[in-house]
ROKE-668569 format. One record per residue: residue number from 0; residue in three letters; z, y, x of N, C-alpha, C in turn. Coordinates in steps of 0.001 Angstrom, whole numbers, plus 500000, padded with zeros to 6 digits. Layout:
N
(NUM,Ala,(Z,Y,X),(Z,Y,X),(Z,Y,X))
...
END
This chain:
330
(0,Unk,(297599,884022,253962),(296447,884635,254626),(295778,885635,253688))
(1,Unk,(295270,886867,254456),(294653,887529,253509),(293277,886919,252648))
(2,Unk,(293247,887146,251435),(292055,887072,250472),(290754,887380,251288))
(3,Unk,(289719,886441,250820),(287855,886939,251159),(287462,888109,250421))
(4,Unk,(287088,889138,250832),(286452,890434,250054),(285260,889661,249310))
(5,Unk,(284808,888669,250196),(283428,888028,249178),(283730,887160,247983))
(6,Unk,(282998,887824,246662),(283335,887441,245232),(282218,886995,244763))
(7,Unk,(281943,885276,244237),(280927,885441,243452),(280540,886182,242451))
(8,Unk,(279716,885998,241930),(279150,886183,240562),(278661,885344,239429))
(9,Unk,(278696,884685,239985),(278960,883035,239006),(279865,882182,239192))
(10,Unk,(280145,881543,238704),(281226,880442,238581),(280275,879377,239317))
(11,Unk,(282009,878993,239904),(280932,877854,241417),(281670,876221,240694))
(12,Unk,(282069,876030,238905),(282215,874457,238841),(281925,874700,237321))
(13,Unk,(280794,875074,236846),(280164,875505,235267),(278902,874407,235244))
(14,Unk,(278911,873682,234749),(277569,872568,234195),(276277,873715,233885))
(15,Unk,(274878,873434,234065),(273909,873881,233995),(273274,874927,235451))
(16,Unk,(272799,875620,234684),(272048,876132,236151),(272660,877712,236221))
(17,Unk,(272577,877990,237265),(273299,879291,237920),(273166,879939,238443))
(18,Unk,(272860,881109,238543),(271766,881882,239688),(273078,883171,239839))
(19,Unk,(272959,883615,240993),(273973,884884,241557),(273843,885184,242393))
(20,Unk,(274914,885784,242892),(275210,886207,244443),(276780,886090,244744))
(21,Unk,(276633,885951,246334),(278241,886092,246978),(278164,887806,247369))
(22,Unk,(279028,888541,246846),(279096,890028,246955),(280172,890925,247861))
(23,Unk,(279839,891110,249019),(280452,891615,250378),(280494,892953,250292))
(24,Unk,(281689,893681,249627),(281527,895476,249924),(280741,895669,251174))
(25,Unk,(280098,896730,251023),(279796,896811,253182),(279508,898799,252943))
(26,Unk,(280419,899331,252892),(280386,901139,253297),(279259,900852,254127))
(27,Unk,(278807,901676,253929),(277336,902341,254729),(276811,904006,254850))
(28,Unk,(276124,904250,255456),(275849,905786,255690),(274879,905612,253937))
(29,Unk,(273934,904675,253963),(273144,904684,252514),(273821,904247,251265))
(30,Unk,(274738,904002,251370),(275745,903220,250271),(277309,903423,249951))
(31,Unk,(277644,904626,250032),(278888,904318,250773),(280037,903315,249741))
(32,Unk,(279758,902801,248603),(280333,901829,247519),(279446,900741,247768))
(33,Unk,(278788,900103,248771),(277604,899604,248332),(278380,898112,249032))
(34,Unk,(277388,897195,248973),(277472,895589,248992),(276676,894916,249598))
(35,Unk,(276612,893799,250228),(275625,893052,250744),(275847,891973,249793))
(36,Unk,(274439,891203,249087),(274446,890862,247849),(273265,889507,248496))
(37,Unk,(274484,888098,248953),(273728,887004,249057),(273208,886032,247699))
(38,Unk,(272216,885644,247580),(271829,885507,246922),(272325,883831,246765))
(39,Unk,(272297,883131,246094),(273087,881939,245896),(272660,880672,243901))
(40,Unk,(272805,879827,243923),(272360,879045,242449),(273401,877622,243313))
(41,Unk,(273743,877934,241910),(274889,876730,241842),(274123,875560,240457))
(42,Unk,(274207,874675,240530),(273239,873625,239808),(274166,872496,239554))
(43,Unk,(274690,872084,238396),(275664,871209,237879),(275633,869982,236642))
(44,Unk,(276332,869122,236934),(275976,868031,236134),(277143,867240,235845))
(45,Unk,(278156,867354,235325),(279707,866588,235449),(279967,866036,236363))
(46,Unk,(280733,865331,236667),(281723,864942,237805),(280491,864546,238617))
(47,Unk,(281315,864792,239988),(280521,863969,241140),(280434,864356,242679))
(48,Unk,(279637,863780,243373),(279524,864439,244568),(279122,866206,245155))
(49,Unk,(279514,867032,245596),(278457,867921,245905),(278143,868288,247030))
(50,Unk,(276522,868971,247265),(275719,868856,248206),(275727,870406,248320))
(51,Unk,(276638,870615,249707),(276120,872365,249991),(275088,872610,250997))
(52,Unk,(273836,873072,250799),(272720,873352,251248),(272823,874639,251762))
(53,Unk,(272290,875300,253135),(271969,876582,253695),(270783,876620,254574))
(54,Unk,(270556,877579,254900),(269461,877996,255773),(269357,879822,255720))
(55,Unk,(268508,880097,256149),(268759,881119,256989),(270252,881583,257916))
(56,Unk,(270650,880843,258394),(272166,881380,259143),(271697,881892,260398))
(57,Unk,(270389,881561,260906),(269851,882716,261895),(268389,883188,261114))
(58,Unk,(268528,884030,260710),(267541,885237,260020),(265588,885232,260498))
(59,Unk,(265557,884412,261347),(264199,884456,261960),(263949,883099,261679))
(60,Unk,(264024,881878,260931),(263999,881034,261056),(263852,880294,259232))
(61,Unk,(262787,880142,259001),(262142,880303,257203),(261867,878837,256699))
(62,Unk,(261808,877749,257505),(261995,876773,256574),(262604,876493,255562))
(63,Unk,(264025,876646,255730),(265037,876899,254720),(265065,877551,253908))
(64,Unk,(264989,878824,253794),(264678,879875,252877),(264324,879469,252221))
(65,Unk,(262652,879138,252557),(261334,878578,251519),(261876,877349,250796))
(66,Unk,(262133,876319,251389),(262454,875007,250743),(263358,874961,249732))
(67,Unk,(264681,875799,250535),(265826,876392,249031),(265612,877669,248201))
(68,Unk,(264671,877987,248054),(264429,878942,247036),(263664,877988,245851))
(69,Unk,(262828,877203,246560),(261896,876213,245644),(262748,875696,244769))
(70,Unk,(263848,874717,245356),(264800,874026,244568),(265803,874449,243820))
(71,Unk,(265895,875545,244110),(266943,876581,242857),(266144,876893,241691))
(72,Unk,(264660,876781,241926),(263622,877074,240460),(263197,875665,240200))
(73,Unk,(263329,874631,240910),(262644,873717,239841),(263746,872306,239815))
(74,Unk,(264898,872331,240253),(266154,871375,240117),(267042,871602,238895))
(75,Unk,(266911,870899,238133),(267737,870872,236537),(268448,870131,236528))
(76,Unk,(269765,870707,235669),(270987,869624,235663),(270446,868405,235464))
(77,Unk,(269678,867900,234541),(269208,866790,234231),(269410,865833,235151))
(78,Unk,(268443,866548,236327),(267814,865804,237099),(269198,864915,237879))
(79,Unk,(270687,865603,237946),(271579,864858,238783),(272865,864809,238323))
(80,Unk,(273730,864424,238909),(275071,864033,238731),(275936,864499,239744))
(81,Unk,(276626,865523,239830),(277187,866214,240368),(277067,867978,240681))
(82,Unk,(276957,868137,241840),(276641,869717,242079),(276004,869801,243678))
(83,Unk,(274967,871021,243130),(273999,871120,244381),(274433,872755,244410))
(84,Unk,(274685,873043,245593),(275209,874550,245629),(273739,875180,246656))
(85,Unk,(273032,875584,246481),(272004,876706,246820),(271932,877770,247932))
(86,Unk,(271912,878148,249059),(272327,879401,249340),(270501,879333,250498))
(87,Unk,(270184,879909,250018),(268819,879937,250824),(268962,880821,252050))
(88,Unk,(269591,881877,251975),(269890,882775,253331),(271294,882843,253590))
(89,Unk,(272150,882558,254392),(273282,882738,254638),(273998,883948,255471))
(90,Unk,(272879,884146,256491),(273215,885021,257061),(272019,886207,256537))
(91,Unk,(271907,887239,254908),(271609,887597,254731),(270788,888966,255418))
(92,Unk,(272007,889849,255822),(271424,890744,256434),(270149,890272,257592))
(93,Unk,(270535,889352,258380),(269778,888815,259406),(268342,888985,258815))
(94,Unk,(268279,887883,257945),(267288,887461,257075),(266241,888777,256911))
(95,Unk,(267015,889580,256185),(265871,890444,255520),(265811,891507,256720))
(96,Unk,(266439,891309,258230),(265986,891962,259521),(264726,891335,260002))
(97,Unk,(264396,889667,259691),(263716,888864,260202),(264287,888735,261826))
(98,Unk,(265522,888652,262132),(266311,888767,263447),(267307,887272,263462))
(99,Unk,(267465,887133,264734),(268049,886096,264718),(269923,886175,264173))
(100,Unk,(270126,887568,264659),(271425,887990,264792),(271604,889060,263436))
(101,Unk,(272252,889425,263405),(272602,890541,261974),(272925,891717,262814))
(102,Unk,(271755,892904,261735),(271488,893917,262524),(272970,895290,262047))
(103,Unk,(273745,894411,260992),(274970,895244,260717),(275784,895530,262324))
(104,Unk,(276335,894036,262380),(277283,893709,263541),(276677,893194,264664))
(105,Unk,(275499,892776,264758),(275106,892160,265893),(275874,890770,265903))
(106,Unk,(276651,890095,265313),(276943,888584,264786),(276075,888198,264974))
(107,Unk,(276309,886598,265606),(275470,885404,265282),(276375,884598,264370))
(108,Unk,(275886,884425,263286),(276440,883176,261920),(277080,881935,262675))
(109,Unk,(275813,881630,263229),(276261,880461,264058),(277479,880456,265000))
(110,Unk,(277885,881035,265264),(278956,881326,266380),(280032,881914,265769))
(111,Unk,(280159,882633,264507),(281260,883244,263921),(282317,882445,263657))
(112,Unk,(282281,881367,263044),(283282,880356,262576),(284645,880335,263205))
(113,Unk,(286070,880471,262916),(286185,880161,261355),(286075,881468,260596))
(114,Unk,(285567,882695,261618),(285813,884065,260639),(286680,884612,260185))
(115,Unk,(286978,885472,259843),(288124,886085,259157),(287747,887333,258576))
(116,Unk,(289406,887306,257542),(288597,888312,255746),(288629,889974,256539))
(117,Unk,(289427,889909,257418),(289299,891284,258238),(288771,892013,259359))
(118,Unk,(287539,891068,259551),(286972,891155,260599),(285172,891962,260386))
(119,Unk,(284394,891537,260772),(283209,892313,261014),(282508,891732,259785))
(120,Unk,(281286,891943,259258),(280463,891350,258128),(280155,889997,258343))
(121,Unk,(279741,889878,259917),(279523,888426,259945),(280689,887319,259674))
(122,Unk,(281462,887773,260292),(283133,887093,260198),(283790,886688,258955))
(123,Unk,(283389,888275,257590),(284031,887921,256605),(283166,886699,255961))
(124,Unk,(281816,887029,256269),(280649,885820,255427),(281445,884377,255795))
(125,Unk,(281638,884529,257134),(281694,883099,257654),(283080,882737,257362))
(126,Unk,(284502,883402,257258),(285402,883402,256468),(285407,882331,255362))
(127,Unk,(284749,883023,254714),(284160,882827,253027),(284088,881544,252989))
(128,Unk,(283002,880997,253749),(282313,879501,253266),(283068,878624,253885))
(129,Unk,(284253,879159,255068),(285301,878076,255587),(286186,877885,254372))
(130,Unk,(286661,879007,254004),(287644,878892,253133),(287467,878162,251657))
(131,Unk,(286157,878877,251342),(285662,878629,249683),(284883,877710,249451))
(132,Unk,(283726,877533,250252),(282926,876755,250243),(282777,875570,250687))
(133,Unk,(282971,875255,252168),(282869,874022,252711),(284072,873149,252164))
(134,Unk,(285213,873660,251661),(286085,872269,250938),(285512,871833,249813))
(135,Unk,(284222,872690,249127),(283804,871952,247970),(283194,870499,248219))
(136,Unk,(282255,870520,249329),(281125,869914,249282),(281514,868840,249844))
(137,Unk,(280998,867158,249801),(281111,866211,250549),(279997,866008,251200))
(138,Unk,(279070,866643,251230),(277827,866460,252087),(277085,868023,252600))
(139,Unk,(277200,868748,253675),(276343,869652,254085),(275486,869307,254908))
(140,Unk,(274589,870337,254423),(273053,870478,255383),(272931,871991,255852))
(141,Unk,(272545,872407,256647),(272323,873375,257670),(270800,873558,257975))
(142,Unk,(269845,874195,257371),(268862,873956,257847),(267740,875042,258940))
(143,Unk,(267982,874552,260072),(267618,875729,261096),(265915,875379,261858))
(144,Unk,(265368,876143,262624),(264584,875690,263244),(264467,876698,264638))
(145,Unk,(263331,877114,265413),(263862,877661,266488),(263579,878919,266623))
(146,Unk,(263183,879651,265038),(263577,881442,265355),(262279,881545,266372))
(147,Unk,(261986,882767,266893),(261660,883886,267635),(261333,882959,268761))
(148,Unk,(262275,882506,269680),(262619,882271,270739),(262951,880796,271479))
(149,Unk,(262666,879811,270337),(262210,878552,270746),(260854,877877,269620))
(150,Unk,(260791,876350,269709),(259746,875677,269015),(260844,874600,269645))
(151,Unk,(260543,873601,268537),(260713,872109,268462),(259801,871162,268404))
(152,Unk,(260158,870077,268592),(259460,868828,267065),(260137,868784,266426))
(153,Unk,(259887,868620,265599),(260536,868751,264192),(261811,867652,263822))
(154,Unk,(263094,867768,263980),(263741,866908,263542),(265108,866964,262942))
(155,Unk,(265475,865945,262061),(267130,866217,261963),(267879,866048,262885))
(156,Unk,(269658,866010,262894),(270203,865761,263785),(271821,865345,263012))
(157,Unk,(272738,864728,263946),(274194,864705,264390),(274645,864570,265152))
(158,Unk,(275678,864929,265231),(276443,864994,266975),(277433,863548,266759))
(159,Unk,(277613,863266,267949),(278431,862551,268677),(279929,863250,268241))
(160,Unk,(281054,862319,267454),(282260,862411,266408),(283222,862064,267298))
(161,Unk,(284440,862337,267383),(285790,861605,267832),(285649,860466,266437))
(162,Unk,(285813,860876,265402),(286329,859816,264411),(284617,859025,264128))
(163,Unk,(284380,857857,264435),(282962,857306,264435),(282581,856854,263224))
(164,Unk,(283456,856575,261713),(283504,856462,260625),(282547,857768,260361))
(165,Unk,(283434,858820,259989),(282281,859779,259979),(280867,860083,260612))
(166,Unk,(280835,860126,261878),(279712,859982,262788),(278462,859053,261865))
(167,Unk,(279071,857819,261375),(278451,857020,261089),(278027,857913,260019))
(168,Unk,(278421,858084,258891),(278120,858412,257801),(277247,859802,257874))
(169,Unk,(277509,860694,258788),(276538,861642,259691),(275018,860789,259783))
(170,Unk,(274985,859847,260425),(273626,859605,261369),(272820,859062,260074))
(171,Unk,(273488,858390,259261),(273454,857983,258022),(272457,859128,257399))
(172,Unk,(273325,859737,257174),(272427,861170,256162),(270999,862441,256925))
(173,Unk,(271674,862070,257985),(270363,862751,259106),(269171,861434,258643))
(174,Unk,(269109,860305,258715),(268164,859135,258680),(267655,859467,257368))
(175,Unk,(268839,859665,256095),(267949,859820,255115),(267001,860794,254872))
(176,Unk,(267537,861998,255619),(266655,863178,255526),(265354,862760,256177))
(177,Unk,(265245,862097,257316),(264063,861381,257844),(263009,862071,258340))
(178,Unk,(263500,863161,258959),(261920,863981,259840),(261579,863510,260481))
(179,Unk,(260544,863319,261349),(259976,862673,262306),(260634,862339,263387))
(180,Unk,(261251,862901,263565),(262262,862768,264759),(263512,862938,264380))
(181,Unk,(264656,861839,264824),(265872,862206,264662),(267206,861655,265454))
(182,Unk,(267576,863242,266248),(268595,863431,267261),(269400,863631,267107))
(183,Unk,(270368,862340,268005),(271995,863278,268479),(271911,863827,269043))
(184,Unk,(272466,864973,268924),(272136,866612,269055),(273374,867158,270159))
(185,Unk,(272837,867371,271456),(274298,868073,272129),(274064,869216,272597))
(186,Unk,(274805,870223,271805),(275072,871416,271968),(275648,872294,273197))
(187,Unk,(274577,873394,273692),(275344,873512,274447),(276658,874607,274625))
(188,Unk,(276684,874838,273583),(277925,875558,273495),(278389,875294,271681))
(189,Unk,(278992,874657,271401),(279371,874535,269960),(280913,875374,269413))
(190,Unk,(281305,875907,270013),(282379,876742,269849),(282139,877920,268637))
(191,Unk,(282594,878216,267696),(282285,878652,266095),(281174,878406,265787))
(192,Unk,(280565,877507,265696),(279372,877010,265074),(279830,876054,263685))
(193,Unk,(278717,877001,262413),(279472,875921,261479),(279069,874630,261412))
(194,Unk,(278849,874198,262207),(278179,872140,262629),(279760,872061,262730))
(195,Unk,(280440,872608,263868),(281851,872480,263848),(282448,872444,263119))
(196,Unk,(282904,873452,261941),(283486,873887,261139),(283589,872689,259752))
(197,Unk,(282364,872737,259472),(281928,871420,258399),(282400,870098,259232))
(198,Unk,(282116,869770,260431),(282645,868436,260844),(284035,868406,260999))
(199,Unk,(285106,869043,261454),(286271,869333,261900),(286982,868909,260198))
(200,Unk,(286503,869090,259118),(286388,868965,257605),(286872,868003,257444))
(201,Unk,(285896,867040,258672),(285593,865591,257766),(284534,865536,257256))
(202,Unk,(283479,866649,256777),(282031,866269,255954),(281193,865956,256627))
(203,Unk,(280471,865253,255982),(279404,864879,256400),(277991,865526,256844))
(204,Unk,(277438,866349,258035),(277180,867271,257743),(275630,866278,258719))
(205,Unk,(274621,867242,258179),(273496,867092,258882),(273046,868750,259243))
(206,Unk,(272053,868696,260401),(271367,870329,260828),(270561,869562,261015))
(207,Unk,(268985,870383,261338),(267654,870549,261556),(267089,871357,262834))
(208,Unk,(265870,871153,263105),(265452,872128,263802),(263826,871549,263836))
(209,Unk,(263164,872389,263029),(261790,871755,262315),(260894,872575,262683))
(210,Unk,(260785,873615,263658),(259738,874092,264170),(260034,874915,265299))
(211,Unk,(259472,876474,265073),(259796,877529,265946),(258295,878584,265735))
(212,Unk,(259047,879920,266571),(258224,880679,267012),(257984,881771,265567))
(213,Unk,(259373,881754,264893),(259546,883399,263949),(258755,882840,262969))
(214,Unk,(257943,881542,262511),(257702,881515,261371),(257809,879692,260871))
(215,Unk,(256881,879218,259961),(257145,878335,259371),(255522,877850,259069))
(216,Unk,(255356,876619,259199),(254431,875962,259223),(254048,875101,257246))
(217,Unk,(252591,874912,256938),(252987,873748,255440),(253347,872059,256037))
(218,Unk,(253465,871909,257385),(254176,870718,257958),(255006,870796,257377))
(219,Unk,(255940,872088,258254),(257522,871916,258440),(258084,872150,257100))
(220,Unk,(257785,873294,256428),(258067,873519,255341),(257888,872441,253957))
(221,Unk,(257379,871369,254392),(256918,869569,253609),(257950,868793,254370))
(222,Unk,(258300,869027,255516),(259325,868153,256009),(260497,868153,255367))
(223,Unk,(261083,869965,255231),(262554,870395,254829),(262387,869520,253495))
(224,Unk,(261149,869867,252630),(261263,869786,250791),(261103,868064,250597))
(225,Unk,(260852,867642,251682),(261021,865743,251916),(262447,865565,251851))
(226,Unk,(263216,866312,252940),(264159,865815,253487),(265890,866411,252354))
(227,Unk,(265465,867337,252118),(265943,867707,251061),(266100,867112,250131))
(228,Unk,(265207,866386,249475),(265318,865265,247971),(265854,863953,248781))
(229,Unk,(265359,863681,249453),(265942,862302,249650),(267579,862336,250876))
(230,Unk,(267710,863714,250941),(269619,863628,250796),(270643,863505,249635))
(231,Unk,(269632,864465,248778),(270278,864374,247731),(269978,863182,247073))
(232,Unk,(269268,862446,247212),(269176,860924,246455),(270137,860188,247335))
(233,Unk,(270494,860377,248733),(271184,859701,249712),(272979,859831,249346))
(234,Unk,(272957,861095,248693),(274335,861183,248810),(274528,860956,246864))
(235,Unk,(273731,860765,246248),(274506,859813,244755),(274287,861072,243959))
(236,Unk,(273514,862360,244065),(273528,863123,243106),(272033,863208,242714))
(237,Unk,(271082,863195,243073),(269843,862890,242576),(269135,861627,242347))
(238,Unk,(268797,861461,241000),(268185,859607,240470),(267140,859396,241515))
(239,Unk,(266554,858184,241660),(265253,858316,242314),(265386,857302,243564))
(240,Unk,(264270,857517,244207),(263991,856852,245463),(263708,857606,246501))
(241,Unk,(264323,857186,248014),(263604,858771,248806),(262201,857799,249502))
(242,Unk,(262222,858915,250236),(260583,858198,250966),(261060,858418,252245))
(243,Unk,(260886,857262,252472),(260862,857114,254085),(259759,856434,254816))
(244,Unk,(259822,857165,255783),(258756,857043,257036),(258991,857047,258431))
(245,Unk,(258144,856826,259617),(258875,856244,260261),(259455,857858,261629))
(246,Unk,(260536,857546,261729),(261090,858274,262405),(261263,857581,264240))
(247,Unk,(261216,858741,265087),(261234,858807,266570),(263173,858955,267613))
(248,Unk,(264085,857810,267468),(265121,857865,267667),(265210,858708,268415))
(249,Unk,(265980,860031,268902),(266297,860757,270373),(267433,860920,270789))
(250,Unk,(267969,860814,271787),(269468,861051,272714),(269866,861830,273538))
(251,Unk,(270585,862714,274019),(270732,863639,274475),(271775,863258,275614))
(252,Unk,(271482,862417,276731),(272547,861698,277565),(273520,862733,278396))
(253,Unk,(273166,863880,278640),(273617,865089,279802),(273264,866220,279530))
(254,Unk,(274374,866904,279689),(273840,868608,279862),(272363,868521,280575))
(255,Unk,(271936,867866,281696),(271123,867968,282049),(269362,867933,281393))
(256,Unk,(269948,867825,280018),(268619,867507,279115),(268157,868987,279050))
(257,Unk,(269106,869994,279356),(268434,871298,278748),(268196,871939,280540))
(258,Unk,(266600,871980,279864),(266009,872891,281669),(266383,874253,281337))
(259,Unk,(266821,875165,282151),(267269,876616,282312),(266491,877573,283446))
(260,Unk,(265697,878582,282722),(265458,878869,283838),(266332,880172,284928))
(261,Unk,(265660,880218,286059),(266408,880815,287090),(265720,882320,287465))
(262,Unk,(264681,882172,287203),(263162,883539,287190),(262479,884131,286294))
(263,Unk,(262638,884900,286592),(261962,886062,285270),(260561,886066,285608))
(264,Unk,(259799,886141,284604),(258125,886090,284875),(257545,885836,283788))
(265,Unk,(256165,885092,283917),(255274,884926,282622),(255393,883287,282990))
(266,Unk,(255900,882487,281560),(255866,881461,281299),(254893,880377,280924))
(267,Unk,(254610,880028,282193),(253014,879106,281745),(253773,877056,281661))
(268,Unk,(253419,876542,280087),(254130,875496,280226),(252969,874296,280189))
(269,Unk,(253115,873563,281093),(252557,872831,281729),(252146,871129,280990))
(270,Unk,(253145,870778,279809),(253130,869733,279001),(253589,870229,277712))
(271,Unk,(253129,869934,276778),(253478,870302,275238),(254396,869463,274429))
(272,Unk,(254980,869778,273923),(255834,869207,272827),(255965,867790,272427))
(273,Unk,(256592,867107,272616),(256520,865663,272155),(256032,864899,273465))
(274,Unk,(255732,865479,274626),(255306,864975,275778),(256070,864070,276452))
(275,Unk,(255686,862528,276552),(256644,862300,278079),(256300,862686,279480))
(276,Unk,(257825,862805,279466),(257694,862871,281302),(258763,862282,282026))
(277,Unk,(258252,862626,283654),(258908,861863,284392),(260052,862380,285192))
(278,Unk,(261105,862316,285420),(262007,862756,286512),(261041,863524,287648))
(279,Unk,(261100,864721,287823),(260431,865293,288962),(259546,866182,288700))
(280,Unk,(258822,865609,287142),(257034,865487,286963),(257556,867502,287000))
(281,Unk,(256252,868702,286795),(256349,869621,286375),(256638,869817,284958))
(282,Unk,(257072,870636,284654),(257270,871199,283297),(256555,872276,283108))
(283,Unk,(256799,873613,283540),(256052,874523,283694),(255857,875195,285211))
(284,Unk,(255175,876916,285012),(255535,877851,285826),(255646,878927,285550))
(285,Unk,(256417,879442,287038),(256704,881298,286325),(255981,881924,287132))
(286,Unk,(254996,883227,286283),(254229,883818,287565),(255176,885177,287549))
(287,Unk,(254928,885665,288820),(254993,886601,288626),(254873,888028,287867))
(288,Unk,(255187,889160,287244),(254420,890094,286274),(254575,891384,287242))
(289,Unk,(254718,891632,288155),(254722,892802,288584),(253798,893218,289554))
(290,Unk,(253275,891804,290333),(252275,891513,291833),(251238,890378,291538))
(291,Unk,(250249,890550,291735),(249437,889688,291707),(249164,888858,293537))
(292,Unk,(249043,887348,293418),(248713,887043,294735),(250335,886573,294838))
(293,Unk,(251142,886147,294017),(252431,885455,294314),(252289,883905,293422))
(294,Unk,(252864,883250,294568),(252548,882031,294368),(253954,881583,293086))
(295,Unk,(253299,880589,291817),(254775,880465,290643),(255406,879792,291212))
(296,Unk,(256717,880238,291063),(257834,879060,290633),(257462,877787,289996))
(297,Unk,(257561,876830,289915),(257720,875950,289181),(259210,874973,288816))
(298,Unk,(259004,874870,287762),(259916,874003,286836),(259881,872351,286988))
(299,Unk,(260591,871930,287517),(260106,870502,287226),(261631,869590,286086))
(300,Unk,(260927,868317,286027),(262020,867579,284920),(263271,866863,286002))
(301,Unk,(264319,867335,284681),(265746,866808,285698),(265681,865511,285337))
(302,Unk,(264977,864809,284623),(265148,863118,284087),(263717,862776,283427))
(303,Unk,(263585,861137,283329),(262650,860902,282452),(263192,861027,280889))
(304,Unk,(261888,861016,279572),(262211,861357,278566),(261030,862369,277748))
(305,Unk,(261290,863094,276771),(260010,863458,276647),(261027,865078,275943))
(306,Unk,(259484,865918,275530),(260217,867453,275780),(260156,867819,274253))
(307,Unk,(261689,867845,273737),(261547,867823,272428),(261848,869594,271887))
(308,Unk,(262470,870475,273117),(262299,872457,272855),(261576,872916,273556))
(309,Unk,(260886,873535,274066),(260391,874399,274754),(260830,876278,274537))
(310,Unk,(260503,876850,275592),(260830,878243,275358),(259233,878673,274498))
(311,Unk,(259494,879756,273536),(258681,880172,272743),(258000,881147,272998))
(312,Unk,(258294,882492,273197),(257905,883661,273470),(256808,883558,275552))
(313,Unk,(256388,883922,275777),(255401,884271,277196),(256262,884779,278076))
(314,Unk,(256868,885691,278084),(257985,885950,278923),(259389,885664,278810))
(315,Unk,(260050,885023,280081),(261233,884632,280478),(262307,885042,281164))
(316,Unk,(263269,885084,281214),(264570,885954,281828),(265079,884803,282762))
(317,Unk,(266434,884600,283410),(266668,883987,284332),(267916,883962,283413))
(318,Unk,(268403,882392,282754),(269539,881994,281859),(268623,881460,280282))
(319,Unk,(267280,881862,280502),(267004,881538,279117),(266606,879743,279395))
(320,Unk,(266730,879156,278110),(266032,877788,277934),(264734,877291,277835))
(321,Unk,(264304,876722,278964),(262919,876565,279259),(262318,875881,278239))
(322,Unk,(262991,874284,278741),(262423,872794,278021),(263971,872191,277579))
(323,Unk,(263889,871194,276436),(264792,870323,276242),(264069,868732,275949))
(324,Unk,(265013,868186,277464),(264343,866936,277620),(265152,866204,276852))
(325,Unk,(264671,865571,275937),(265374,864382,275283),(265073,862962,275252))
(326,Unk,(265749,861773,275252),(265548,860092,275466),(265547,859682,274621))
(327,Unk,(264190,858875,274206),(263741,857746,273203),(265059,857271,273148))
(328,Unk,(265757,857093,272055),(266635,856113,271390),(265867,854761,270746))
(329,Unk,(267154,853632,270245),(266761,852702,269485),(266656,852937,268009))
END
């Protein structure tokens, strides 16, 4: 297979601390030799487990960022036994668009997987970390939240495994991370998503989704830098104790958990976040924006359960995601 154009700049199995970049030629009208230059700290301690950490892989979405930039300045070999690999923005360009998508190719990170070295910027990135990266690690984290265009409660997650050994060891490491809430997570389209990519592995992978609405809260951003230390205490590379607290089980029984809407209009939502409801109850409405004196649409719930996404932004299209109803687990 052809070679990744993307080259570190540090050595990714050197003891001590490491700061670089993964370096992507990218021709440009402003550059025409020029590079897209992810920024990256590799953090080492002799033999052992390692923990590959990301966030930003959709560009509008800053928990991650913040939380892994922190820990690339104040995590010392000392502190562990093994290797913590760093990458605070993954889907760089995105990032410094503040966009969900990358304003090179219009890529979504999330969806690129497995990528390839001859394909678009997003493709080669995502290439890269199939090939180079994700066989390092025995434990990934993914850390997302809902961008622009949704809000959460705040929680970790894993999906539902063919092989339940793993699964286990999944729900395992989502628990240790321990946000307030924590869901098996069903996707509704998981096709190149690297949740896939890392599980298909065999690793053990955990994702997030700890807020919304294009920025980042000192909640959420205390949740990630919680949940963060006590994985890495979970998976044998950081000394210590984690802290745990009490977490809200959730289940995702049916496609039917995710409300969709059908009408374009102004989005008025009717129960807030963390709400239960009932099979039937309302969720929201859509008014009209063009006529005044039209009676809304309304939304109601396809099941009981309580509403763990909501749509973010005031106005709605017909295909976008309203609410995501999710079920108290044990």
């Amino acid at each position: 297979m052809m070679q990744s154009p993307v080259t570190p700049t540090i050595p990714l199995d050197q003891d001590g601390v490491n700061h670089g970049y993964l370096r992507l030629p990218h021709s440009r009208d402003d550059s025409a030799w020029g590079s897209v230059m992810i920024p990256f700290s590799v953090i080492q301690n002799g033999p052992g487990p390692t923990a590959l950490l990301t966030g930003g892989s959709h560009g509008d979405e800053y928990e991650g960022p913040i939380a892994l930039q922190e820990l690339a300045t104040t995590l010392q070999p000392g502190d562990i036994q093994g290797r913590v690999i760093l990458v605070p923005a993954l889907d760089f360009p995105a990032f410094l668009a503040g966009a969900r998508t990358s304003p090179i190719d219009g890529g979504n990170m999330n969806r690129a997987f497995p990528g390839r070295p001859d394909g678009t910027i997003t493709e080669k990135i995502a290439d890269f970390f199939q090939r180079e990266m994700l066989p390092l690690a025995d434990v990934v984290l993914d850390i997302h939240s809902g961008g622009k265009s949704l809000d959460f409660v705040p929680f970790a997650a894993a999906h539902v495994l063919d092989d339940k050994a793993q699964q286990a060891a999944c729900v395992a490491a989502m628990r240790a991370f321990n946000a307030p809430y924590s869901v098996m997570l069903r996707e509704m389209d998981n096709v190149g998503m690297y949740d896939t990519a890392a599980e298909s592995m065999g690793k053990v992978f955990v994702t997030t989704e700890l807020g919304g609405g294009g920025s980042a809260t000192a909640r959420s951003i205390g949740i990630a830098r919680k949940g963060l230390r006590n994985l890495l205490v979970h998976a044998g590379i950081l000394a210590g104790e984690m802290r745990i607290e009490p977490t809200q089980p959730i289940e995702m029984p049916g496609d039917d958990c995710f409300v969709i809407c059908q009408n374009a209009g102004l989005f008025e939502p009717l129960v807030d976040l963390g709400a239960s409801v009932s099979e039937g109850e309302r969720l929201a409405r859509i008014w009209s924006v063009d006529r005044t004196g039209s009676a809304p649409v309304e939304i109601t719930s396809p099941r009981d359960g309580l509403t763990i996404s909501r749509h973010f932004p005031g106005l709605v299209n017909p295909g976008d995601c309203a609410m995501v109803i999710g079920v108290k687990g044990k």
